[in-house]
C-alpha positions in Angstrom: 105.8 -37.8 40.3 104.3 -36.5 43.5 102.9 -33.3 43.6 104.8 -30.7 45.4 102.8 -29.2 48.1 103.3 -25.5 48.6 102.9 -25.8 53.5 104.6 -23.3 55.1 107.2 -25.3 57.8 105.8 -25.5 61.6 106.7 -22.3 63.6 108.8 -23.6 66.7 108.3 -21.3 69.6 111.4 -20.9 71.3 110.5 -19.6 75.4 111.2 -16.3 75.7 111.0 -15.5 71.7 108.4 -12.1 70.8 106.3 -15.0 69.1 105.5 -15.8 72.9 105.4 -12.6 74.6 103.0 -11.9 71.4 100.8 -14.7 72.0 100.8 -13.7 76.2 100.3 -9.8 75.6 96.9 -11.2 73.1 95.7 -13.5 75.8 95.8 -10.9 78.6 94.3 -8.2 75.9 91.7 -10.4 75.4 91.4 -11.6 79.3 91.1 -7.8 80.3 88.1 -6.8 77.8 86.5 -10.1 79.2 86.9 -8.6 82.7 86.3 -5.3 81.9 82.9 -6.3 79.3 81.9 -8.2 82.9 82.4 -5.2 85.4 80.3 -3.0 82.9 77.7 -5.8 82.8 77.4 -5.6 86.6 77.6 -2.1 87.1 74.5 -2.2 84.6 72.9 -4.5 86.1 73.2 -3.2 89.3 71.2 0.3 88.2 68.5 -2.0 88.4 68.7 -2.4 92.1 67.0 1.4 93.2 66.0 0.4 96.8 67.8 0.8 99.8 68.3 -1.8 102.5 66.5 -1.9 105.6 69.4 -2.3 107.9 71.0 1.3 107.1 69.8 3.0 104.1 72.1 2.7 101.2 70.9 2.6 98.3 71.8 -1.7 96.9 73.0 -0.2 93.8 75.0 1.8 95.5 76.5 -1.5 97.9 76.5 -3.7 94.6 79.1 -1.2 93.0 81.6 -0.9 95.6 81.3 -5.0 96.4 81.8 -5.2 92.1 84.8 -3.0 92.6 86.5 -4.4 95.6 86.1 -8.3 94.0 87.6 -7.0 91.3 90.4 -5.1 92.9 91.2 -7.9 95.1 91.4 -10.6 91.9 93.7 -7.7 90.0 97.0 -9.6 90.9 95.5 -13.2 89.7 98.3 -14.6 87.1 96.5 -18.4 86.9 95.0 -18.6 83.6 92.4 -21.7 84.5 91.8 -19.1 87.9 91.0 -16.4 85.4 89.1 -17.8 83.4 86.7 -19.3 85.7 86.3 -16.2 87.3 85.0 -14.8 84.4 82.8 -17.5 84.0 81.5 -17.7 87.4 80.6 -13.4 87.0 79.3 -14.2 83.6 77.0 -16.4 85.5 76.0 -14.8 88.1 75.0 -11.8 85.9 73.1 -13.7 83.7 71.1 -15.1 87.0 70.5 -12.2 88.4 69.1 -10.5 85.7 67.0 -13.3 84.6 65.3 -13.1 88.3 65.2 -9.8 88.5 63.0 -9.9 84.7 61.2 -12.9 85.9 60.0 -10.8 89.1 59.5 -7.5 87.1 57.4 -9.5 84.7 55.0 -11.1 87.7 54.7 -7.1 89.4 53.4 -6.2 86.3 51.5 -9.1 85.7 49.7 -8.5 89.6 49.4 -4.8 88.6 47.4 -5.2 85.1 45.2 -7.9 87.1 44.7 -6.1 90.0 43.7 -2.6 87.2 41.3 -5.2 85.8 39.5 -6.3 88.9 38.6 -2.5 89.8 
């Protein structure tokens, strides 16, 4: 005698059903903390930047904000999933790249400056 398995039946999404406006309303949730984690990441990252440019003297932390904000008011009305997603990505990226420079020249400045203190 087989055994009698106790599986629950397969759920069958019907288009338009609240299973799928459910499952939609998670994926944007989740899509908008992604975007909004990344837009805190480069307004953090951007603090960093304390020096003005040369050419008219705003502050680059100041010019990294509003060119943050205005990419992301601009991708606001994106519906694409796959476009998204690789937005994120590509930001995530990008962050990640800049800050790794950014340490990487920190670290030699204060590498130059502890030689140079030793050399006196």
């Amino acid at each position: 005698i087989p055994k009698k398995r106790n599986t629950m039946p397969p759920t069958i999404i019907i288009p338009g059903s609240a299973t799928q406006s459910a499952a939609r309303h998670l994926r944007s949730s989740v899509t908008r903390q992604e975007a909004l984690c990344l837009y805190r990441d480069i307004l953090r990252t951007a603090k960093a930047f304390h020096w003005c440019d040369e050419k008219d003297g705003i502050p680059w932390h100041t010019k990294l904000r509003a060119e943050a904000r205005r990419e992301f008011e601009a991708s606001k009305e994106e519906k694409d999933p796959l476009i998204i997603a690789r937005m994120l990505v590509t930001g995530q990226e990008c962050v990640r790249e800049v800050r790794r420079k950014f340490n990487d020249a920190d670290r030699k400045c204060w590498e130059r400056i502890q030689q140079d203190s030793r050399n006196r």
